[in-house]
C-alpha positions in Angstrom: 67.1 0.0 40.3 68.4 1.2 36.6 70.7 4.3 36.9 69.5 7.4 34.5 72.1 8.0 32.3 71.9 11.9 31.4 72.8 12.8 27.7 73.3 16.6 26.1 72.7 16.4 22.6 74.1 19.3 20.0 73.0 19.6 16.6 71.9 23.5 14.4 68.8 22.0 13.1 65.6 21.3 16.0 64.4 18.8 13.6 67.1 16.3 14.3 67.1 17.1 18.2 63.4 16.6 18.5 64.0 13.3 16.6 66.8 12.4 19.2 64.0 13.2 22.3 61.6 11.4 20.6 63.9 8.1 19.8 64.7 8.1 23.6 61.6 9.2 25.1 60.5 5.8 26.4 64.2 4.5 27.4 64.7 4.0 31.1 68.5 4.0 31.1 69.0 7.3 29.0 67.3 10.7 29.6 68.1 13.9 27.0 68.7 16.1 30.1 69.3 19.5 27.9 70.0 20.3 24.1 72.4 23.0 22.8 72.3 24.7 18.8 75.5 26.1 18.7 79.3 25.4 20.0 79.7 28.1 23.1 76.3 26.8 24.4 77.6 23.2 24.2 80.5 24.2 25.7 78.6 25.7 29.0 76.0 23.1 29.1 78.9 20.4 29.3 80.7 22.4 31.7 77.1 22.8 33.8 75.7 19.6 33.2 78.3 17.2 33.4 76.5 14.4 31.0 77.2 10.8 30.8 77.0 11.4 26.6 77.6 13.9 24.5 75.7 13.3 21.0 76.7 15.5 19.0 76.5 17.1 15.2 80.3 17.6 13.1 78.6 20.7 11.5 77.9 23.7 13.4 76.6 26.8 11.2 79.6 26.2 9.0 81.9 25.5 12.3 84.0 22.2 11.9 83.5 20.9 15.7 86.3 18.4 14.8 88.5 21.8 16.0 86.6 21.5 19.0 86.7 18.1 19.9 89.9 18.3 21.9 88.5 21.2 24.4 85.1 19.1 24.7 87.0 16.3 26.0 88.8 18.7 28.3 85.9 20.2 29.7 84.4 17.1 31.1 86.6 14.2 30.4 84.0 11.3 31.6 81.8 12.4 29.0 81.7 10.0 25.9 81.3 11.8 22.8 79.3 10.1 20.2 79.3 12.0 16.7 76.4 11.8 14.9 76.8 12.6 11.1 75.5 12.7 7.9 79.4 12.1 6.3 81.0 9.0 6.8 84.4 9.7 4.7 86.9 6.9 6.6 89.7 9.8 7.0 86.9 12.0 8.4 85.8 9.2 11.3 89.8 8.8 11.8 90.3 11.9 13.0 86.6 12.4 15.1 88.2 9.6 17.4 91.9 10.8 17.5 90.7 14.3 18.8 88.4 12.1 21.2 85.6 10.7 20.2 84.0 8.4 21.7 81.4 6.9 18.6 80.8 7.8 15.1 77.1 6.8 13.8 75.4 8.0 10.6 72.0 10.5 11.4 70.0 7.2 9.3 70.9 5.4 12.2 67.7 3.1 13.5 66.9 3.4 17.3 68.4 0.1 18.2 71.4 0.7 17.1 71.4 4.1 18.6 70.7 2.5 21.8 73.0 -0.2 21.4 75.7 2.5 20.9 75.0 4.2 24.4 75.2 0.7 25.8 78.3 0.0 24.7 79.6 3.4 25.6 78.8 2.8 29.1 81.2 -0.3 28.7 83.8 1.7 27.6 83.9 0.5 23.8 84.1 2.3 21.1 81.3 2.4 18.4 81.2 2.6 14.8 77.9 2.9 13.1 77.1 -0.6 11.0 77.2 1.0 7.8 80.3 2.9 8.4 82.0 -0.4 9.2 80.6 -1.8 5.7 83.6 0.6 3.7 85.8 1.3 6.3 89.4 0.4 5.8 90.2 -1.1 9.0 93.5 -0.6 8.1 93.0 3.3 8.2 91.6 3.2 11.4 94.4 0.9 13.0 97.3 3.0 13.8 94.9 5.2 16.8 93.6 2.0 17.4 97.2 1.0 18.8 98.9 4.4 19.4 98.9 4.4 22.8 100.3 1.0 23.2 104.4 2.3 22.8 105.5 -1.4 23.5 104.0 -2.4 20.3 106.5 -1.6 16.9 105.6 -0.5 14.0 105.9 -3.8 12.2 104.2 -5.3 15.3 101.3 -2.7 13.9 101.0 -3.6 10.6 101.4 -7.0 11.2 98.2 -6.4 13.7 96.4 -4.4 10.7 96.5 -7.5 8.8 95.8 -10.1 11.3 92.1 -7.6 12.2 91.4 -8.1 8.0 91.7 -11.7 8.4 95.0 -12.6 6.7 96.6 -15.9 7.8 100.4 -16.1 8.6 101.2 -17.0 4.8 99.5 -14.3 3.7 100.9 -11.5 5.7 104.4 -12.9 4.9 104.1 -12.3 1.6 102.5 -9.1 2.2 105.7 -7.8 4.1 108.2 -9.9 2.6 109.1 -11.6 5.5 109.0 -15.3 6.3 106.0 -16.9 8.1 108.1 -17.8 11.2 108.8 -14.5 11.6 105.3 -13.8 11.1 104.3 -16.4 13.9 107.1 -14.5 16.7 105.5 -11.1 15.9 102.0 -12.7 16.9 103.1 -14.0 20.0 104.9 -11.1 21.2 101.7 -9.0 19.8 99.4 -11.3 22.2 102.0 -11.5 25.2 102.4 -7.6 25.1 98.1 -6.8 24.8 97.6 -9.8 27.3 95.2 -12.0 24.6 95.6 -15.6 23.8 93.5 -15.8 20.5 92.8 -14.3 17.1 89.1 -13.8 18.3 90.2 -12.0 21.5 92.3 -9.8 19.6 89.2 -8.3 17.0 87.5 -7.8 20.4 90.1 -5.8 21.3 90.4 -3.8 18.9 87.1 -3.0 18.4 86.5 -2.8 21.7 89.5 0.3 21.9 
């Protein structure tokens, strides 16, 4: 037997939470359990309700819940938050997943990939909407993807940020003015030190952070 998964959705505008019931009206897994239209009543329903997912709007009547985002979390920490925007500005999604975030999708987004996000939230990934990935500087993104791994230095970092773009050894040498065999150490100790064996595992892992 499936497991309901509850959800609270936020937004200030009915239209887009009526469209959120309706996308997930007929989904066995996920149920819209209650709906909030401004920040305090998302902050008792959370606190009441407990959901498995919080979808929520950036945007409250002029009220940036990014300065929120932090004391959601707090309030009920096995809640994934998955932002649901119309803004996709890469320095905006950065910070949405440093103060906790869980997901970051555009409101265009089509119901399988909604759905496909809750999935993957349930697995513990992180999501990033397919069109945000499109112009996102993975590079921008790659510093909270690592920060709280302190074993790994900062040259270990960038050396990672170039690896997740799809330079080779060669390239990323000459990209940090180091040799290549230097290079090849900083892989290995990147793998030994995340527990990964291939270039292939290590995308997963990062987007799977």
């Amino acid at each position: 037997m499936i497991k309901t998964k509850s959800i609270l959705t936020a937004d200030d505008h009915e239209m887009i939470l009526n469209a959120l019931d309706l996308l997930l009206s007929d989904s066995v897994t996920y149920q819209v359990v209650d709906r909030a239209l401004n920040i305090l009543s998302i902050k008792e329903k959370l606190h009441k309700l407990r959901p498995d997912i919080l979808i929520l709007d950036l945007n409250f009547q002029k009220q940036n819940v990014l300065d929120h985002l932090i004391d959601l979390k707090k309030i009920s920490p096995s809640s994934k938050i998955l932002i649901l925007s119309s803004y996709d500005a890469p320095s905006l999604v950065k910070e949405a997943f440093a103060k906790g975030a869980d997901g970051f999708l555009l409101k265009d987004t089509s119901k399988e990939e909604l759905i496909g996000a809750l999935d993957d939230l349930g697995q513990n990934k992180k999501v990033i909407g397919q069109s945000i990935q499109q112009d996102f500087d993975v590079s921008s993104f790659i510093d909270h993807r690592f920060e709280d791994h302190a074993a790994l230095s900062s040259r270990e970092q960038e050396v990672i940020s170039l690896l997740v773009e799809g330079k080779s050894e060669v390239e990323i040498a000459e990209t940090l003015f180091i040799s290549k065999h230097t290079v090849h150490d900083h892989k290995k100790s990147i793998f030994k030190k995340l527990r990964i064996r291939s270039h292939i595992e290590l995308i997963k892992y990062f987007y799977n952070q």
